[in-house]
Biopython code that builds the backbone (N, CA, C, O; Angstrom):
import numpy as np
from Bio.PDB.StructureBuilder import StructureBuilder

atoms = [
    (1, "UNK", "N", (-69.253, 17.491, -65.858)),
    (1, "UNK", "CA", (-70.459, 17.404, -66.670)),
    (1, "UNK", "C", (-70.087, 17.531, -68.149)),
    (1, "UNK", "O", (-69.138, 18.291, -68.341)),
    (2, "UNK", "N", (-70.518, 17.067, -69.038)),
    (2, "UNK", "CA", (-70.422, 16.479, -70.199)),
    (2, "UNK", "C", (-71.450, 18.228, -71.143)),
    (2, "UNK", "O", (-70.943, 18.727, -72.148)),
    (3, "UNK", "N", (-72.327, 18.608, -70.748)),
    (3, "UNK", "CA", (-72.680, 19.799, -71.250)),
    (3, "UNK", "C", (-71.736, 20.510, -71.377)),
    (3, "UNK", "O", (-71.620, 20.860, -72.551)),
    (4, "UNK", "N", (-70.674, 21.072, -70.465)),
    (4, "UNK", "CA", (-70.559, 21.868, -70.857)),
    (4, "UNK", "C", (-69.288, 22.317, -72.219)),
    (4, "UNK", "O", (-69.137, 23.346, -72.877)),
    (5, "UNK", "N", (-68.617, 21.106, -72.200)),
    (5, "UNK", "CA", (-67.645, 20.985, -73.053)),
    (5, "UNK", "C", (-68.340, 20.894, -75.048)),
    (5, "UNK", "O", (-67.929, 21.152, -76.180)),
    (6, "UNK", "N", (-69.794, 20.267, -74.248)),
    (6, "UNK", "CA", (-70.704, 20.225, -75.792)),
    (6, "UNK", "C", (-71.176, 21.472, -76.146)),
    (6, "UNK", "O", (-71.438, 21.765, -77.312)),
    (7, "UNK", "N", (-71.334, 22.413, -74.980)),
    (7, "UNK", "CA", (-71.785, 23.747, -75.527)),
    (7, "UNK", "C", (-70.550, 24.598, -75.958)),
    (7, "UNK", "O", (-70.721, 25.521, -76.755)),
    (8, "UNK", "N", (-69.182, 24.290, -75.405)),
    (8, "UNK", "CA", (-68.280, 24.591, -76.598)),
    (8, "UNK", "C", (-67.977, 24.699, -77.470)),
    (8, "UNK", "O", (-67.541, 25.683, -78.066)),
    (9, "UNK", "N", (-68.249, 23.007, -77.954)),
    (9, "UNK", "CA", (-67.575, 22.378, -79.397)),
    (9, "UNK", "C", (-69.153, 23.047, -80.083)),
    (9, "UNK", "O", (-69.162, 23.510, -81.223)),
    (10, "UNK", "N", (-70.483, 23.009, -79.177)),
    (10, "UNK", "CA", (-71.511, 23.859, -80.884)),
    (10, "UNK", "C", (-70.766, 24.822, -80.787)),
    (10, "UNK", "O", (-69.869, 24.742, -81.627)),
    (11, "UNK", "N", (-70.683, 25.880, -80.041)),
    (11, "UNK", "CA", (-70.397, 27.258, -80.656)),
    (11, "UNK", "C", (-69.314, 27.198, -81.334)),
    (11, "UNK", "O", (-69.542, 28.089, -82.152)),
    (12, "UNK", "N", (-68.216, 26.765, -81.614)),
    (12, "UNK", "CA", (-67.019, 26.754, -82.543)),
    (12, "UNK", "C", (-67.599, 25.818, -83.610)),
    (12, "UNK", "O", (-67.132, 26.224, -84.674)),
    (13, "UNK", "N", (-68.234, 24.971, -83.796)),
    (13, "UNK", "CA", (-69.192, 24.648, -85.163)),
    (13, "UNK", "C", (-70.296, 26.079, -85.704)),
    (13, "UNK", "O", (-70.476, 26.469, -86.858)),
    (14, "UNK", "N", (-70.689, 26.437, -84.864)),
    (14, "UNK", "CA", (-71.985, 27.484, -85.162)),
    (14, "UNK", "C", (-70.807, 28.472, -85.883)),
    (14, "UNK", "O", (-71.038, 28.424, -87.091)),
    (15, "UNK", "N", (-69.613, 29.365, -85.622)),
    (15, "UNK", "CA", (-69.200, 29.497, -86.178)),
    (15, "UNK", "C", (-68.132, 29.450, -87.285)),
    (15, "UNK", "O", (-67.566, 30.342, -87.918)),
    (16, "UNK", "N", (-68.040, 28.002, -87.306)),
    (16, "UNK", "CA", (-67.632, 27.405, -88.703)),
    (16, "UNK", "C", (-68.424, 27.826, -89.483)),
    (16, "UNK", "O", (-68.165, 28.781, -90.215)),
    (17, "UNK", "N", (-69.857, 27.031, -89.488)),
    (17, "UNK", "CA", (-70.985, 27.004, -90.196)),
    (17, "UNK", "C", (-71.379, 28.694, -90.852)),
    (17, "UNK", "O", (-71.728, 28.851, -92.022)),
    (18, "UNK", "N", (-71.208, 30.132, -89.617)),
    (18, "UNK", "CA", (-71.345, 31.081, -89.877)),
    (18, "UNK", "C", (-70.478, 31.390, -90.838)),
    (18, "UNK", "O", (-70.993, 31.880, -91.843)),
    (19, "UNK", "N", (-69.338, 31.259, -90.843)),
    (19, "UNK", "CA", (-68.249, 31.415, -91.597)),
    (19, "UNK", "C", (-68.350, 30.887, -93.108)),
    (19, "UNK", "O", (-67.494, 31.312, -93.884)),
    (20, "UNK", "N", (-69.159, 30.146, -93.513)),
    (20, "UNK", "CA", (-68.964, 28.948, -94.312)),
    (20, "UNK", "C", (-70.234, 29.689, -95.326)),
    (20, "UNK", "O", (-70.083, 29.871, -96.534)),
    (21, "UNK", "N", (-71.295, 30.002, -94.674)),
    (21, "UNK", "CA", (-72.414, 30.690, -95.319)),
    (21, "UNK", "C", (-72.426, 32.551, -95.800)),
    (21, "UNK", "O", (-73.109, 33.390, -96.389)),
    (22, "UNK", "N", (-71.251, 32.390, -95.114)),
    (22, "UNK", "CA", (-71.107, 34.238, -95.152)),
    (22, "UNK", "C", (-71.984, 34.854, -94.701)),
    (22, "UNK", "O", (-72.933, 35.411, -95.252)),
    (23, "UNK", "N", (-71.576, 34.745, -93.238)),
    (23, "UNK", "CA", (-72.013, 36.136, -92.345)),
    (23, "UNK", "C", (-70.955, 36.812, -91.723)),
    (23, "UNK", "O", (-70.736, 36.954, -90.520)),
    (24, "UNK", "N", (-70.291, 37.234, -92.751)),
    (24, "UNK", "CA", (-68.541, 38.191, -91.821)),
    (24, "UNK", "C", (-69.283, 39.600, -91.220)),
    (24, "UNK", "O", (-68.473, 40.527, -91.189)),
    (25, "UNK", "N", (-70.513, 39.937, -90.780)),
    (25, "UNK", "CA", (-70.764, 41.037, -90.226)),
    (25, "UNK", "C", (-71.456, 40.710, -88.989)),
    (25, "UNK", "O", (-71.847, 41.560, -88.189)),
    (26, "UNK", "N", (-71.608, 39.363, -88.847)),
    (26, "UNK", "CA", (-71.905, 38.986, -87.660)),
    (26, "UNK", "C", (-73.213, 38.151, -87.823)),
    (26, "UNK", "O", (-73.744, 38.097, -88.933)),
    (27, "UNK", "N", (-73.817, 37.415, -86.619)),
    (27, "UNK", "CA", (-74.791, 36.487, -86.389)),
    (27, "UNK", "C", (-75.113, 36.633, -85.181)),
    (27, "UNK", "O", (-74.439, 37.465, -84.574)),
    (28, "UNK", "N", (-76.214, 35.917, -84.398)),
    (28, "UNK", "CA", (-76.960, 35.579, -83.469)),
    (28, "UNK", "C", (-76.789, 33.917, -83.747)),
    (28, "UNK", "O", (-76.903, 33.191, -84.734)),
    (29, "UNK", "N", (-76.400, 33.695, -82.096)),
    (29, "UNK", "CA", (-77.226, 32.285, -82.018)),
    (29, "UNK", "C", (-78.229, 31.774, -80.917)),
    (29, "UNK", "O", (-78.216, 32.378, -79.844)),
    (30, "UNK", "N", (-78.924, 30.930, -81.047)),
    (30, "UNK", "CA", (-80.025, 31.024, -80.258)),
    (30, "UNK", "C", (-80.268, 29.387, -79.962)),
    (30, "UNK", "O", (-79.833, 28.643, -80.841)),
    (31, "UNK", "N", (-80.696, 28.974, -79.204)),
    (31, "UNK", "CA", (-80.530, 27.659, -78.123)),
    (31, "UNK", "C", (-82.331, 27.644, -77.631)),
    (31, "UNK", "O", (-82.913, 28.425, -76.879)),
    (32, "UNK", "N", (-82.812, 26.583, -78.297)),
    (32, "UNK", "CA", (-83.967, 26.698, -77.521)),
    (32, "UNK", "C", (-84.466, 25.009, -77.048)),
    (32, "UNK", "O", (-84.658, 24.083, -77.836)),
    (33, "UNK", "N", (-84.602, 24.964, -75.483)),
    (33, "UNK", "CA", (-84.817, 24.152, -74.788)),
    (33, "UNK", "C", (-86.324, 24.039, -74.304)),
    (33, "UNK", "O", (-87.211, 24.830, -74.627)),
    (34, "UNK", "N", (-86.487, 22.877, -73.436)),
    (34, "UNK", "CA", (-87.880, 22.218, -73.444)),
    (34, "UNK", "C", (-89.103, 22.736, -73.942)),
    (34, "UNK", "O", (-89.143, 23.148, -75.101)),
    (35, "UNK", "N", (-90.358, 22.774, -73.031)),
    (35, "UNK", "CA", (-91.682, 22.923, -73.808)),
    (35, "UNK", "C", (-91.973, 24.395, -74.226)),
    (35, "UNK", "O", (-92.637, 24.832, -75.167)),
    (36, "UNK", "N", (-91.096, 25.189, -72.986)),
    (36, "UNK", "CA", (-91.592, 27.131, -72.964)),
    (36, "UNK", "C", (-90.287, 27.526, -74.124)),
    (36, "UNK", "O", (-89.963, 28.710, -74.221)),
    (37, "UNK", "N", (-89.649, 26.577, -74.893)),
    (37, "UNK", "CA", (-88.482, 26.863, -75.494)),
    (37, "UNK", "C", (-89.403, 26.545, -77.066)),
    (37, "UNK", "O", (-88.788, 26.645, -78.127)),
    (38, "UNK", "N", (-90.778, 26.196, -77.058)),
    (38, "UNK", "CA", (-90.969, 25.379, -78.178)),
    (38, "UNK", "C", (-90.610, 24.373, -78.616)),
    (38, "UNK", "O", (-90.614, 24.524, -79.838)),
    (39, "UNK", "N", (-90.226, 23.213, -78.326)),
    (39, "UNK", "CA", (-89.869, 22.143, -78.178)),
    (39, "UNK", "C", (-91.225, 21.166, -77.721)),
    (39, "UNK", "O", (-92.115, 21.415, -76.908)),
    (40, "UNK", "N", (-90.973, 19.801, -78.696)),
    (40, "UNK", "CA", (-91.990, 18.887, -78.695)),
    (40, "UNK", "C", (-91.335, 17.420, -78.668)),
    (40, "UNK", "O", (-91.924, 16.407, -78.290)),
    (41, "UNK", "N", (-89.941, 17.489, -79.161)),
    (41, "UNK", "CA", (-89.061, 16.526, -79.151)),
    (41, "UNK", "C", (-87.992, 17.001, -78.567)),
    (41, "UNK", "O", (-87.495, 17.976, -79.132)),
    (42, "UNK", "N", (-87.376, 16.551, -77.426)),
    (42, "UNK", "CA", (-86.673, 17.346, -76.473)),
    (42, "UNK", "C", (-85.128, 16.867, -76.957)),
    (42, "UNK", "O", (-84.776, 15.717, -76.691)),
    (43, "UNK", "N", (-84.090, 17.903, -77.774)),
    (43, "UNK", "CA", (-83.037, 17.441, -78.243)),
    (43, "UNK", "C", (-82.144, 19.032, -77.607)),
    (43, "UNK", "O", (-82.648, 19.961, -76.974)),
    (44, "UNK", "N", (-80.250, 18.810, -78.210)),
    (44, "UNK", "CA", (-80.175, 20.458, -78.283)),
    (44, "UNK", "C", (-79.872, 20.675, -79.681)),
    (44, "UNK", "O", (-79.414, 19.805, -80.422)),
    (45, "UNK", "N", (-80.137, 21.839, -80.011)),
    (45, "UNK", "CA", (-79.756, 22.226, -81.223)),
    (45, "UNK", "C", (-79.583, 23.982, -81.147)),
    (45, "UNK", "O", (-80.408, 24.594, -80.469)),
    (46, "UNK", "N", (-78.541, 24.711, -81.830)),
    (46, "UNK", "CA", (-78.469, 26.152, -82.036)),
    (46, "UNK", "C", (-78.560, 26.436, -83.601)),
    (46, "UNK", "O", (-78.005, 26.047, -84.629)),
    (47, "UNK", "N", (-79.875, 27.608, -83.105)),
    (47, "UNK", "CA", (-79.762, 27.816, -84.658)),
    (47, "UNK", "C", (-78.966, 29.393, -85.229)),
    (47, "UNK", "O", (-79.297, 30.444, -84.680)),
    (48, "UNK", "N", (-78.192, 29.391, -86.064)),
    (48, "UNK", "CA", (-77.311, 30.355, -86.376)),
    (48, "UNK", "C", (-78.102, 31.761, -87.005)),
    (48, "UNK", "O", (-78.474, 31.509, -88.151)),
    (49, "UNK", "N", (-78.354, 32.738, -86.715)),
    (49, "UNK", "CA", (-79.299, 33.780, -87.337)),
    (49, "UNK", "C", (-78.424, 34.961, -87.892)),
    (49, "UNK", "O", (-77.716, 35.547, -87.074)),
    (50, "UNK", "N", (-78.405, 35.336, -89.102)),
    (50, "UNK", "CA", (-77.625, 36.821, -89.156)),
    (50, "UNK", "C", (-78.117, 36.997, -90.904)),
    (50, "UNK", "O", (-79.132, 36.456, -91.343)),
    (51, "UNK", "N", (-77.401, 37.652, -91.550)),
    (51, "UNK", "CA", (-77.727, 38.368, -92.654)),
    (51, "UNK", "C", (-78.038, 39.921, -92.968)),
    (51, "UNK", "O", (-77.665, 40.704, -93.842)),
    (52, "UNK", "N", (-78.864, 39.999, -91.888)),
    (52, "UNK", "CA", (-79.476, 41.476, -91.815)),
    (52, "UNK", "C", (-79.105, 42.024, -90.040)),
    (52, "UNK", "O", (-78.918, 41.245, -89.106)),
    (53, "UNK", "N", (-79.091, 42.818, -89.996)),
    (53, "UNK", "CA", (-79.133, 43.651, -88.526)),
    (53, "UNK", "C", (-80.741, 43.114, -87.935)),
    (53, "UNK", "O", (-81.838, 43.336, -88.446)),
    (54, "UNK", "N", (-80.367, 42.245, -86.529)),
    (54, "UNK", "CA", (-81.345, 41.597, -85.834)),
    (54, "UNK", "C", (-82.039, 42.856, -84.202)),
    (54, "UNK", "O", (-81.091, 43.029, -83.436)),
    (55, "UNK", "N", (-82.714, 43.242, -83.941)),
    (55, "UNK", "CA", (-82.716, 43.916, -83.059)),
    (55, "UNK", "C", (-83.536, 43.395, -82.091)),
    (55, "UNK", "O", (-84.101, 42.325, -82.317)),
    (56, "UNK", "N", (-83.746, 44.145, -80.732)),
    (56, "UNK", "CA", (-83.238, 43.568, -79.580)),
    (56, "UNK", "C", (-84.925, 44.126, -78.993)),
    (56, "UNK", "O", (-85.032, 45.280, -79.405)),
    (57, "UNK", "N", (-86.183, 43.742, -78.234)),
    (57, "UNK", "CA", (-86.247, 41.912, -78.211)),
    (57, "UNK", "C", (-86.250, 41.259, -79.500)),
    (57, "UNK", "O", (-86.505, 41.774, -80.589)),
    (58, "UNK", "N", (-85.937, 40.072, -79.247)),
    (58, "UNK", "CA", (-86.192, 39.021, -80.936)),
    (58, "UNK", "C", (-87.551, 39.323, -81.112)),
    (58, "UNK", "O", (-88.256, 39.906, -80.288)),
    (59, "UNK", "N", (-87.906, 38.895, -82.245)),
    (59, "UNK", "CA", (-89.615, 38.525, -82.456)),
    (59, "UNK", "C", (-89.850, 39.267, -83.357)),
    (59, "UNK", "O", (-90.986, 39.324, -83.829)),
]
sb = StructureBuilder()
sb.init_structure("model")
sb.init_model(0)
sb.init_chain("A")
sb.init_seg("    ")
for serial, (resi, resn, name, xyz) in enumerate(atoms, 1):
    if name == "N":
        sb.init_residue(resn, " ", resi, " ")
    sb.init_atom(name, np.array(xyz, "f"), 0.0, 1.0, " ", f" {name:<3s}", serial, name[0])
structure = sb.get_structure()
């Protein structure tokens, strides 16, 4: 399967990208899929989250 080698290559981009923006204390990344994911145009995308201390549930 072709996923799973793509969910590789994002996360070693996600942290390029982390790297690149300066988050050396760390990040979250987060993956959100079909309609209960919020999604209206069904693609993948991760979005990189950090800056501040994120705590645990999200929201």
């Amino acid at each position: 399967s072709i996923v799973f080698p793509l969910l590789g290559h994002l996360m070693i981009v996600a942290k390029k990208c982390a790297e690149q923006v300066g988050l050396p204390r760390g990040y979250r990344l987060v993956l959100n899929e079909g309609p209960d994911g919020g999604q209206s145009v069904y693609h993948i995308h991760i979005h990189v989250l950090g800056g501040r201390q994120l705590g645990w549930p999200p929201g």
